[in-house]
C-alpha positions as CSV (number, residue, x, y, z in Angstrom):
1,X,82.6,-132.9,182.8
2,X,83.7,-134.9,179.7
3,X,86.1,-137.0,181.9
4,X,83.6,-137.6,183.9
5,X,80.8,-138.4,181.3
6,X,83.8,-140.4,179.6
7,X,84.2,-142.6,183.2
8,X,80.8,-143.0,183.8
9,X,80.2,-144.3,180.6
10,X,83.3,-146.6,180.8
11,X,81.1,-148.0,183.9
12,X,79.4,-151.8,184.0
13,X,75.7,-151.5,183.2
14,X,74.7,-153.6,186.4
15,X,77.5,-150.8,188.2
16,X,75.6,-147.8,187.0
17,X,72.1,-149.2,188.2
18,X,73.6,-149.6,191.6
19,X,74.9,-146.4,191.8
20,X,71.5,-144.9,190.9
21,X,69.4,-146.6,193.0
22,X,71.6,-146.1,196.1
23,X,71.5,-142.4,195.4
24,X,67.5,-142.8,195.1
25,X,67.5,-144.3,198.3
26,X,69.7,-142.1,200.1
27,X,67.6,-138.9,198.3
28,X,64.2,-140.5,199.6
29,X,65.5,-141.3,203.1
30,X,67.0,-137.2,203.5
31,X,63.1,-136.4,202.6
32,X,62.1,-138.4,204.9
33,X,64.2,-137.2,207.5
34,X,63.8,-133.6,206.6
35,X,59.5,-134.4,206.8
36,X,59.9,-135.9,210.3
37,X,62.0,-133.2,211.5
38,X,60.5,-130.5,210.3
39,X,59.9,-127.4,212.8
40,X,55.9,-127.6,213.1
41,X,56.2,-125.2,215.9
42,X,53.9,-121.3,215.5
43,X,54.8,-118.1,216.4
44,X,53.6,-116.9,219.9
45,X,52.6,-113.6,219.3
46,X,50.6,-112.3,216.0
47,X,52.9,-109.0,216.2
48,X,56.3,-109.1,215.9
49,X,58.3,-107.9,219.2
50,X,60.9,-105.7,220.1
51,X,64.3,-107.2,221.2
52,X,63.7,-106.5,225.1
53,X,60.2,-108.0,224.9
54,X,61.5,-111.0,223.0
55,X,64.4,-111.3,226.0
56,X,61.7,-110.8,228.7
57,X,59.7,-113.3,227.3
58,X,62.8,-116.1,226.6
59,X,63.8,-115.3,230.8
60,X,60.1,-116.2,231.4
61,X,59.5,-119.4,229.4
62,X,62.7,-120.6,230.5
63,X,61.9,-120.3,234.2
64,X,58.4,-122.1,232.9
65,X,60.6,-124.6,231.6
66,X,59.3,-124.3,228.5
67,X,60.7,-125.3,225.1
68,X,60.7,-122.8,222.4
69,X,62.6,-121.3,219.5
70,X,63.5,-117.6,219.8
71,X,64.2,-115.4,216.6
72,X,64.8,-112.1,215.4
73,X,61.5,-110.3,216.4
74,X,59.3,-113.6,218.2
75,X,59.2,-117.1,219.2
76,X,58.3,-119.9,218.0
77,X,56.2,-122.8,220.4
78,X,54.6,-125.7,220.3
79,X,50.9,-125.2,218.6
80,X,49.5,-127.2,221.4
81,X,50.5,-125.0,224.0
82,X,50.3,-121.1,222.5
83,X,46.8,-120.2,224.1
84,X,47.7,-121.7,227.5
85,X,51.2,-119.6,227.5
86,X,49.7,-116.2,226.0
87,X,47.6,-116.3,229.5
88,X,49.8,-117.1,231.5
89,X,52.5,-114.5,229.8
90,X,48.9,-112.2,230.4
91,X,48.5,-112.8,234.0
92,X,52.1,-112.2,234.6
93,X,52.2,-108.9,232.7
94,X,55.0,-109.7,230.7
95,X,56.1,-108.8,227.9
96,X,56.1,-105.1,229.1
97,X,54.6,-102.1,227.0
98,X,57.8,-100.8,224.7
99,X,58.5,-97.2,225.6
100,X,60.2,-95.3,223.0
101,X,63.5,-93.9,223.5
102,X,65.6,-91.2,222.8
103,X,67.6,-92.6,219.6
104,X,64.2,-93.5,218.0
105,X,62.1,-90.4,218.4
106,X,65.4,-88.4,217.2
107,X,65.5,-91.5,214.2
108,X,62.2,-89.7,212.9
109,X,63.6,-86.4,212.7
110,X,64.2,-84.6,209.3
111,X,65.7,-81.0,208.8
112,X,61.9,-79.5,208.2
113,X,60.5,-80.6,211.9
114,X,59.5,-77.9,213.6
115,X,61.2,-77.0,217.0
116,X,58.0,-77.6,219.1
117,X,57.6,-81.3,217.6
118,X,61.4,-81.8,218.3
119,X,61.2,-80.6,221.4
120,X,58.3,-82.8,222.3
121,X,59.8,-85.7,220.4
122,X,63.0,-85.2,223.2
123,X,60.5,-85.3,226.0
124,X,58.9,-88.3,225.0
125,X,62.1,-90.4,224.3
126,X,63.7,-88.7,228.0
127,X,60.5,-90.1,229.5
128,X,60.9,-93.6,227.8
129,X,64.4,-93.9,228.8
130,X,63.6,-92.7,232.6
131,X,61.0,-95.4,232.4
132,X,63.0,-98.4,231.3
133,X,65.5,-97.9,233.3
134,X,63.2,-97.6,236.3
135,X,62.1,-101.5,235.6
136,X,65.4,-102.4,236.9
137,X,65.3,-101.3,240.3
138,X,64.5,-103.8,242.7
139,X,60.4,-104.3,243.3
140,X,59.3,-102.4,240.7
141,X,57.4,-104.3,238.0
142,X,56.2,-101.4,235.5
143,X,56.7,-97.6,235.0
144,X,55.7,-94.6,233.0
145,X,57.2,-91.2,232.9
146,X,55.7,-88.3,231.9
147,X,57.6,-84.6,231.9
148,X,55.9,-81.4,232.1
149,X,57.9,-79.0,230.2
150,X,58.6,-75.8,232.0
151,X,57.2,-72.2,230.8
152,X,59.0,-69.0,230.4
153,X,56.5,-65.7,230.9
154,X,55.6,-63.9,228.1
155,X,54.2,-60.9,229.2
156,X,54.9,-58.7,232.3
157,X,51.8,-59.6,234.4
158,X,52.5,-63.6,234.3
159,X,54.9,-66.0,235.8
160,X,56.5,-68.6,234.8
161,X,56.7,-72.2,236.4
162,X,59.3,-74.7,236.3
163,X,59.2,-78.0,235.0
164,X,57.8,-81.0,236.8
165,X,57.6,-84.3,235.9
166,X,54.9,-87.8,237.4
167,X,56.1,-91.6,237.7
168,X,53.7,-94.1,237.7
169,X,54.9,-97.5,239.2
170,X,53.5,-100.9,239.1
171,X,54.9,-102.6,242.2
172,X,56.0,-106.5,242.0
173,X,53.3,-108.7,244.3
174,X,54.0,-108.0,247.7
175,X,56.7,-105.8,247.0
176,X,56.7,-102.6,249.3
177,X,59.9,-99.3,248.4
178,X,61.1,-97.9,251.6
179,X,61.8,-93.8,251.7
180,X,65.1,-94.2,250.9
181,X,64.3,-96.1,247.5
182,X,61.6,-93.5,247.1
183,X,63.7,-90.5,247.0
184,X,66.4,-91.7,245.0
185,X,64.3,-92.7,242.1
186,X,62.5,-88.9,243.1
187,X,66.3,-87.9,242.7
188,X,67.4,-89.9,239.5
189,X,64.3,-88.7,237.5
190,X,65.0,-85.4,238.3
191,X,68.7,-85.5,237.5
192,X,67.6,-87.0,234.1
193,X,65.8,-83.9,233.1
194,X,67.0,-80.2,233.0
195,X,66.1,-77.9,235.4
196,X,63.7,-80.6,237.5
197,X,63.9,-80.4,241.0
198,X,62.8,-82.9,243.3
199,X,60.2,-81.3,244.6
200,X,58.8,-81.5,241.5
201,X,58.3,-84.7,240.8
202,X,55.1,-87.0,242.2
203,X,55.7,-90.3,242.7
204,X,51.8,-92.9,242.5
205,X,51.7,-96.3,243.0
206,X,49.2,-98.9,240.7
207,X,46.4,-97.9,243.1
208,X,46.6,-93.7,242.7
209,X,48.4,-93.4,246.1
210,X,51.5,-91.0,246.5
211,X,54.5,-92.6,247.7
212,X,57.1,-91.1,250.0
213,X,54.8,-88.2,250.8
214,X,54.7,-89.1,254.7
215,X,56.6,-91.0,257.2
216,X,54.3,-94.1,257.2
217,X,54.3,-97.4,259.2
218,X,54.8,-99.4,256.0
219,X,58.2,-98.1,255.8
220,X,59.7,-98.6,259.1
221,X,58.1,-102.0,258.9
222,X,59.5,-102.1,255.5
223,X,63.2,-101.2,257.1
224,X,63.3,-103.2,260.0
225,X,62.1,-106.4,257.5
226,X,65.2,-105.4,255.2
227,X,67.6,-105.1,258.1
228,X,66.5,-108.6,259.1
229,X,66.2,-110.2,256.0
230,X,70.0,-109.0,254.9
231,X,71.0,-110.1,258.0
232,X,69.9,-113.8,258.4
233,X,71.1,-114.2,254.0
234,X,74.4,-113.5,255.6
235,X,74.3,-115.7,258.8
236,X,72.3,-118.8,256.9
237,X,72.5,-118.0,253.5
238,X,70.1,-116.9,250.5
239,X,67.2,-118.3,250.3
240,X,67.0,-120.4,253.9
241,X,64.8,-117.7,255.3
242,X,61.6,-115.4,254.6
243,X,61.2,-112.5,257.0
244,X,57.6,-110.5,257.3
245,X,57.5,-107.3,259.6
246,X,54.1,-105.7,260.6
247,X,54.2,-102.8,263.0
248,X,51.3,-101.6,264.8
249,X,50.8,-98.0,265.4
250,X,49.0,-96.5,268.4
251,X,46.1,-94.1,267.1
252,X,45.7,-92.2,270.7
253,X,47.3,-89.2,272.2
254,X,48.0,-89.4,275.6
255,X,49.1,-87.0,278.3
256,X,51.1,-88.1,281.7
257,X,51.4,-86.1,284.9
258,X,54.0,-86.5,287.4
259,X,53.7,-84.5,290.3
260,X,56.7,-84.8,293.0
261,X,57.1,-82.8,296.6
262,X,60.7,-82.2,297.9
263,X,61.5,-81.3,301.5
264,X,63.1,-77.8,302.7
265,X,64.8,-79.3,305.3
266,X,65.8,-83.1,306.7
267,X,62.7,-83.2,309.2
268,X,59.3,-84.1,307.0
269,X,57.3,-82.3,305.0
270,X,54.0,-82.5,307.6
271,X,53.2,-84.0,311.0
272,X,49.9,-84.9,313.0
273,X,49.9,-85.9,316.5
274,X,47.2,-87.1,318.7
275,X,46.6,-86.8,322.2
276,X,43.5,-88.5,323.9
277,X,43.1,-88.1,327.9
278,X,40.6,-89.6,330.3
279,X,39.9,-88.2,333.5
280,X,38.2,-90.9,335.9
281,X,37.5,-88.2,339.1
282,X,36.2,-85.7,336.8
283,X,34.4,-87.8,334.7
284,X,36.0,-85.6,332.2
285,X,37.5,-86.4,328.5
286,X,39.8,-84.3,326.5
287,X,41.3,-84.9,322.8
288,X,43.6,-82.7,320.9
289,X,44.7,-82.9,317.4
290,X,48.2,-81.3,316.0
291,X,49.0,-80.7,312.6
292,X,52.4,-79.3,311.3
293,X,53.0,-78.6,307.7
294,X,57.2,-77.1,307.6
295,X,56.7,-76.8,303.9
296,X,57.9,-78.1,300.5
297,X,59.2,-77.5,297.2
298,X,56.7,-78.8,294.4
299,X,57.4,-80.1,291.0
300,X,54.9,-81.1,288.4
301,X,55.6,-82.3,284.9
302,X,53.0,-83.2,282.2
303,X,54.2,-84.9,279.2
304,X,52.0,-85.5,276.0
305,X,52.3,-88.4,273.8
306,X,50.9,-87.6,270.6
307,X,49.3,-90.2,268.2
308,X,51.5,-92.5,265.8
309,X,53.8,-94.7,268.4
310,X,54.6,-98.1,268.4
311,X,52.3,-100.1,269.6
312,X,53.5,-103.8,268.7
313,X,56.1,-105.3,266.4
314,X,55.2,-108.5,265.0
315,X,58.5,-110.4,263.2
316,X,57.4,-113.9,261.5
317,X,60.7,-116.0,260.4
318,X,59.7,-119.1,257.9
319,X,63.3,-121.1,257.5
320,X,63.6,-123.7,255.1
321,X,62.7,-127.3,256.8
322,X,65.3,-128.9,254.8
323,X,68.4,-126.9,255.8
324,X,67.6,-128.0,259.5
325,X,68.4,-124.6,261.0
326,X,68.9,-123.9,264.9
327,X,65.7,-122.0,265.2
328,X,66.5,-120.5,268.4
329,X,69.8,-119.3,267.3
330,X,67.3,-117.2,264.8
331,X,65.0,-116.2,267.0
332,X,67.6,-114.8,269.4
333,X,69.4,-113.1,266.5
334,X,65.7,-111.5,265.1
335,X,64.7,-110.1,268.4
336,X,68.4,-108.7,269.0
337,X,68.3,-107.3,265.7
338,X,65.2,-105.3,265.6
339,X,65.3,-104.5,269.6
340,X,62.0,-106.7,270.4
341,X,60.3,-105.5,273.6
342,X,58.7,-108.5,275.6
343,X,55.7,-108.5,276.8
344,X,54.9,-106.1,274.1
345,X,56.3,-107.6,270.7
346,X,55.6,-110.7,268.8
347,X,58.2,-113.3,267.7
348,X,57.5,-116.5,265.8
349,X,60.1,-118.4,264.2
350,X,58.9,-121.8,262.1
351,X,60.4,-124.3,259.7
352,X,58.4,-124.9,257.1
353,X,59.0,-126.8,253.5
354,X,59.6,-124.2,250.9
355,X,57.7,-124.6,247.4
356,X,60.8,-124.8,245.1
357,X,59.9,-124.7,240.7
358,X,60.6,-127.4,238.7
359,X,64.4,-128.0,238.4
360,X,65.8,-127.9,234.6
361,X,66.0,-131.3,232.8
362,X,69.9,-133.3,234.4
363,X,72.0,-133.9,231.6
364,X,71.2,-137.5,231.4
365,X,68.0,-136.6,230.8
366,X,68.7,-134.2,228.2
367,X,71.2,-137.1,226.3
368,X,68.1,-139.3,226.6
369,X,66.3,-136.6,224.9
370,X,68.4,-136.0,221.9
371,X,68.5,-139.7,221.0
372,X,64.8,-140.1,221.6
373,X,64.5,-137.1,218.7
374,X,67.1,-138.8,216.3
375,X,65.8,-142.0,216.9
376,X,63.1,-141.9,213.7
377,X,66.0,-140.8,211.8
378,X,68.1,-143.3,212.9
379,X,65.5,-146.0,212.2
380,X,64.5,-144.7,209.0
381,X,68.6,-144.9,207.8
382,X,69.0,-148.2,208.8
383,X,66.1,-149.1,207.0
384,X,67.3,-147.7,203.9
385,X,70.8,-149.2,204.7
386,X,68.9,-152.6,204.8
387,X,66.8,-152.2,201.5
388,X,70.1,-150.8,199.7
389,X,72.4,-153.6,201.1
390,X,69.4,-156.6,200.5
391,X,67.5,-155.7,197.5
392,X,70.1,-153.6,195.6
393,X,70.8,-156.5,193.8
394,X,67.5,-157.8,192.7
395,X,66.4,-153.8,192.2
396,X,69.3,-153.7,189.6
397,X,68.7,-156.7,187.7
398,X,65.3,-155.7,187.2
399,X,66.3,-152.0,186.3
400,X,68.6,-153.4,184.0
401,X,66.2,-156.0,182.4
402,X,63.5,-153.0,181.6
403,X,66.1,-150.8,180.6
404,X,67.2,-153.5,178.1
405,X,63.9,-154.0,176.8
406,X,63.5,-150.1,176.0
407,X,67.0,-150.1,174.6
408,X,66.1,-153.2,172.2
409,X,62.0,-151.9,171.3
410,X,64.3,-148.9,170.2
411,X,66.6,-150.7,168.6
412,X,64.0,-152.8,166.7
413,X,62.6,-149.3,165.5
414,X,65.2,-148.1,164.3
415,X,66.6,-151.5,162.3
416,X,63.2,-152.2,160.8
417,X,63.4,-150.1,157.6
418,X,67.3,-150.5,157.1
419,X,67.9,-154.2,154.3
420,X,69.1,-157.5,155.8
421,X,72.5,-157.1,155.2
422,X,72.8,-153.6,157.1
423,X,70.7,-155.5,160.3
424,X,73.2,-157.9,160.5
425,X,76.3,-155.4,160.0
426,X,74.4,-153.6,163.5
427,X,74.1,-157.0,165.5
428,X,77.0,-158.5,164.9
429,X,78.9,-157.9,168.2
430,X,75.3,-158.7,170.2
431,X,74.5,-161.7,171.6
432,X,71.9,-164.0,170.8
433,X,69.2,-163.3,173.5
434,X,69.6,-159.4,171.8
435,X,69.6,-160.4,168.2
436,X,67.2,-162.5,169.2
437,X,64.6,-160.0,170.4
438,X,65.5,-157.2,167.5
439,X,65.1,-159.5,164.8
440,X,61.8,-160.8,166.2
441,X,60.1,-157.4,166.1
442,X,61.6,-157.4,162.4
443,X,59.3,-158.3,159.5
444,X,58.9,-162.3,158.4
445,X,61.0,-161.6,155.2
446,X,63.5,-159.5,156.8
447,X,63.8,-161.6,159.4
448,X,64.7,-164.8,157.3
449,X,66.8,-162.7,155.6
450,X,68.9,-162.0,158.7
451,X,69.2,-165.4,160.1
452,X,70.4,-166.8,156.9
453,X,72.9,-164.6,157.5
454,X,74.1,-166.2,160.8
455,X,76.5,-168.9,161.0
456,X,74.4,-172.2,161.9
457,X,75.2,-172.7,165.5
458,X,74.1,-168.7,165.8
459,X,71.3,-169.3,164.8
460,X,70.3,-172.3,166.4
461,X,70.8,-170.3,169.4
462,X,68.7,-167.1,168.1
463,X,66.1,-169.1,166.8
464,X,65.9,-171.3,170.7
465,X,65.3,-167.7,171.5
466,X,63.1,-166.4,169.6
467,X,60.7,-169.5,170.6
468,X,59.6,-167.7,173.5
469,X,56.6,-165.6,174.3
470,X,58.2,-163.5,176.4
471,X,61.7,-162.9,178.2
472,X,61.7,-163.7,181.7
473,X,61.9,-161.0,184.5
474,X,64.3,-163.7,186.6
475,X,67.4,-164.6,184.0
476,X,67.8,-168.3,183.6
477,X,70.6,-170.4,184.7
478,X,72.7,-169.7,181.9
479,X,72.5,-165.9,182.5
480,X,73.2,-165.8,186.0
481,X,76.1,-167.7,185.3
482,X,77.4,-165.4,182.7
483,X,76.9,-162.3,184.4
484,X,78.6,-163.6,187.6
């Protein structure tokens, strides 16, 4: 630090201004800067969020396509836009309810918890996890767990019952679980939880209804669409095709009879004959009628159809108008795959234009937006730049004229009790537009005393000086020149 006070000192006056005023330049532009690019974004949500909320919510916005900041435990978002994306978050149900798991009920355990609260503490974080990881499986929006515990008999005349557990699931829109996807989650939550069997579990939909129960329509409808669907996304691709099954069921019980009479022998089963005679002399008719029945064997067969067949299939295939698809190649393929009937099923195969969401910004478009945020910054350096480059200079003279004028008022203080002979020791190595401004704030008879002092062209030139009202803020000729 001495050095360097030692150098700085060692510095030109008119150097050290310039120095200073570019570094007050430079320090107001960075303010500047900062105050222009400074995060005026809010946080989303009032309460802080849990890190899968916060990830659920960052997948969402960014399908949105919309900009935000994400931290620890929120996101930050544009002010403008906070009401009109807390609905919209709303409507879509996201960010799901946290369910507390296993490592955090135990995290609030303590060596004085009584077994029943640990106990139900384990339950509650087994149901959490069982929950959580049920929002993974394919069409399932939401769930909620809740296990029964299971009860040991305490006295002769009771029994005990088993465990049993109930899943709650919030279905995506338009999203239907076929009986396979039903009894493995039936499966998985009873795995998950000692001594649960699958019977035991009940499995409701959003709307109180118990799923997987019976064989229903919706999931053979739901089967044959899957079948389809998987495979025209391996014929055509993902995405080129949207398959919808609805399969009618006949409500009526029917019963057919089928009645069939086999021959004993080769000759028929019966025979008539007629014989009609007409006698002309006798005026006389006669008619005789002959039957024979040789006999039969007879087989009847009744067959009951009971209620719940298939009635119709109707298959509805929308491709994707821009991919330009053979659509009878598909609909040969869709009534092949799911073993149409005609006459009886329904196939209808369109191309229609697909609603796509907003694609994410090109990366021209995202350079374009980076300049167009750096561009007030850039302005206001280049600004600076100009005012340091042009009016450092003139800023510097003037800095140094008023810091001149402080130094010589002190000065002047300072010198006005000392005798003549001690005020000219102190100026003698100043020049005359100094002396001559210290020894005019000096008293008349001090003064005098000083100037005799001075050699006569000195003082000619203090006294031209000390003429003036007042020193000039732009240096005369004569200074200019000497400082250049």
């Amino acid at each position: 630090m001495p050095r360097l006070f030692a150098r700085w000192q060692s510095l030109a006056p008119r150097t050290r201004v310039l120095i200073v005023g570019l570094a007050l330049a430079a320090f107001a532009a960075s303010v500047v800067v900062t105050l222009l690019q400074r995060d005026a974004r809010v946080a989303l949500f009032a309460a802080p969020l849990r890190p899968e909320q916060v990830s659920e919510v960052v997948e969402r916005l960014a399908e949105w396509n919309v900009p935000f900041i994400a931290v620890a435990d929120n996101l930050r978002v544009d002010a403008r836009r906070r009401n009109e994306l807390l609905l919209r978050l709303s409507l879509a149900g996201v960010p799901h309810v946290h369910r507390t798991s296993s490592s955090e009920t135990l995290a609030r355990v303590n060596p004085l918890t009584p077994q029943s609260v640990l106990d139900a503490q384990a339950r509650d974080g087994l149901a959490g996890d069982l929950a959580t990881a049920l929002r993974g499986i394919a069409g399932i929006d939401d769930a909620q767990v809740i296990i029964a515990p299971g009860r040991s008999a305490a006295f002769a005349d009771e029994s005990s019952s088993p465990p049993s557990a109930s899943v709650r699931l919030r279905l995506k829109p338009g999203a239907q679980l076929g009986r396979q996807t039903i009894d493995g989650i039936r499966q998985f939550v009873a795995d998950g939880v000692s001594g649960l069997t699958p019977a035991r579990v009940a499995i409701l939909d959003d709307r109180g209804l118990a799923l997987g129960e019976t064989h229903s329509a919706n999931d053979e409808a739901f089967t044959l669409q899957t079948s389809l669907q998987s495979a025209l996304d391996q014929a055509f691709g993902d995405g080129a095709t949207i398959v919808r099954v609805r399969l009618d069921i006949d409500r009526r019980s029917r019963e057919l009879r089928d009645v069939q009479r086999t021959p004993l022998a080769d000759k028929p089963i019966a025979s008539a004959s007629l014989d009609e005679r007409y006698a002309a002399e006798k005026k006389k008719f006669s008619r005789v009628h002959t039957s024979e029945d040789r006999g039969s064997d007879l087989r009847e067969e009744r067959t009951e159809i009971p209620a719940g067949g298939v009635a119709r299939i109707s298959v509805a295939v929308a491709v994707d108008a821009e991919r330009k698809l053979d659509l009878a190649a598909i609909g040969s393929l869709s009534s092949a795959t799911l073993g149409l009937v005609e006459g009886r099923d329904v196939l209808r195969v369109e191309a229609v234009p697909f609603a796509r969401p907003s694609r994410a910004a090109s990366p021209g478009w995202a350079v374009l937006g980076f300049i167009a945020a750096l561009a007030p910054a850039a302005f206001l350096t280049l600004v600076a730049i100009y005012v340091v480059r042009f009016g450092a200079a003139p800023l510097a003279r003037v800095i140094e004229k008023t810091t001149r004028r402080i130094m010589l008022a002190r000065t002047s203080r300072d010198v006005a009790g000392f005798p003549p002979a001690s005020v000219r020791g102190a100026l003698r190595d100043e020049p005359p537009h100094t002396a001559a401004a210290i020894i005019s704030a000096l008293p008349a008879a001090t003064a005098a005393a000083v100037l005799d002092m001075y050699p006569a062209e000195e003082r000619a030139a203090i006294v031209r000086r000390m003429q003036r009202d007042a020193a000039p803020i732009v240096p005369d000729c004569e200074t200019l020149l000497r400082h250049g």
